[in-house]
C-alpha positions in Angstrom: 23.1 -33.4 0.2 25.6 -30.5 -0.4 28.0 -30.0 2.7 28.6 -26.8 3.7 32.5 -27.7 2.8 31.7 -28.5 -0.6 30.1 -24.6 -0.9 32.8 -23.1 0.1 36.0 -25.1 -2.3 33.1 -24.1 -5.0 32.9 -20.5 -4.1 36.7 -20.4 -4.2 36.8 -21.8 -7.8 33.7 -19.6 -8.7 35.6 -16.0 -7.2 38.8 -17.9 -9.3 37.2 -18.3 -12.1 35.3 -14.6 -12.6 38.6 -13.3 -11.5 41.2 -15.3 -14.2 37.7 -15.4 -16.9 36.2 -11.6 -16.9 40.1 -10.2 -17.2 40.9 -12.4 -20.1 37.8 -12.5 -22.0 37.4 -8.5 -21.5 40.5 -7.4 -21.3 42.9 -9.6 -23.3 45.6 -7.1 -23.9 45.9 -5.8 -19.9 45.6 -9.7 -19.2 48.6 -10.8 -21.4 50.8 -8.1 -20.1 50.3 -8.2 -16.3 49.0 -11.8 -15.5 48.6 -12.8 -12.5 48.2 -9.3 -11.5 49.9 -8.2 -8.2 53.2 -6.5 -10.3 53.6 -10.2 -12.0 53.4 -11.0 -15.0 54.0 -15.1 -16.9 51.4 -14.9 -20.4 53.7 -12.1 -22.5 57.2 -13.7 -21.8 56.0 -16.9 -23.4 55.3 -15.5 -27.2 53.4 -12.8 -29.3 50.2 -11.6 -28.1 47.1 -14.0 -29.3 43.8 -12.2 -28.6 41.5 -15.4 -29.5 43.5 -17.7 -27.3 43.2 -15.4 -24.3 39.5 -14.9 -25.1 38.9 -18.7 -25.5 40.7 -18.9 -21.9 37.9 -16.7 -20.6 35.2 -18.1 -21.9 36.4 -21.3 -20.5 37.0 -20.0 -16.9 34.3 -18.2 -17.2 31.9 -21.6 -18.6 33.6 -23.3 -15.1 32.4 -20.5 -12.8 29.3 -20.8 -14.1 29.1 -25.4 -13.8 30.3 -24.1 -10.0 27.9 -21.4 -9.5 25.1 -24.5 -9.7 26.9 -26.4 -8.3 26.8 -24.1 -4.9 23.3 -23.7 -5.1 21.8 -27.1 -6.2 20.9 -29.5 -3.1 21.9 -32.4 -4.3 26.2 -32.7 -4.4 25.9 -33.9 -8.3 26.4 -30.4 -10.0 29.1 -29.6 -7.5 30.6 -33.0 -8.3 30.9 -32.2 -11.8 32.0 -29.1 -11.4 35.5 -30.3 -9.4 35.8 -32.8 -12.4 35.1 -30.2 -14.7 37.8 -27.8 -13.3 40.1 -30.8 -12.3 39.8 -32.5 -16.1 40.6 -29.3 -17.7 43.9 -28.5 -15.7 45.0 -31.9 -17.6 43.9 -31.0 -20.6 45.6 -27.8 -21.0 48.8 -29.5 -18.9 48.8 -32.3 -21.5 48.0 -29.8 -25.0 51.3 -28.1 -24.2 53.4 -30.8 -23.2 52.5 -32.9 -26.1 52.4 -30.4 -28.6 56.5 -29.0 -28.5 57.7 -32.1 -27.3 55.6 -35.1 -29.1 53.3 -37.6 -26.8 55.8 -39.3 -24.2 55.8 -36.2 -22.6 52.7 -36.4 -21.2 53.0 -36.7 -17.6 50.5 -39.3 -16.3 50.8 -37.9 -12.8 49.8 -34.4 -13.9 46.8 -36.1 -15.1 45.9 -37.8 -12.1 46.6 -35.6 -9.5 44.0 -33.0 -11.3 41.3 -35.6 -11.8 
């Protein structure tokens, strides 16, 4: 049975994810420049702009919104359960693509890892 609890943590990551995954897939440039929005900005002070990277971010928020968007409305918790592994497993991923990538593979933290899983 899906808890009432388990609706709401998945309508956070859904208004999350449309929020991070319609700006970046849509509006790549506006996203590089001002992300996270609120007169911050983190994506352009790291390198040149990369249109296909910051689509392929959207689409991937985006594909998450839409695992937790079943996930709130399915009865059974399964689909919400894979959606917080889903969103959790792909935090490490991208954590563990850019420390392994500058640095080699001992960088990889194990902790980041398993705290998102």
């Amino acid at each position: 049975m899906n808890t009432p609890f388990r609706r709401v943590l998945l309508a956070i990551t859904i208004a999350l994810g449309i929020y991070v995954g319609v700006w970046a897939q849509f509006f790549p440039e506006q996203f590089y420049r001002s992300f996270p929005g609120f007169g911050l900005h983190w994506i352009d002070l790291d390198g040149p702009f990369n249109e296909h990277l910051i689509r392929d971010v959207g689409s991937a928020y985006l594909g998450l919104s839409a695992a937790s968007i079943v996930g709130v409305f399915h009865r059974s918790a399964l689909p919400g359960r894979v959606a917080g592994v889903a969103w959790g497993s792909s935090g490490c991923f991208i954590s563990a693509i850019t420390h392994f990538i500058p640095k080699g593979p001992r960088s990889i933290s194990p902790s980041v890892c398993s705290f998102s899983v």
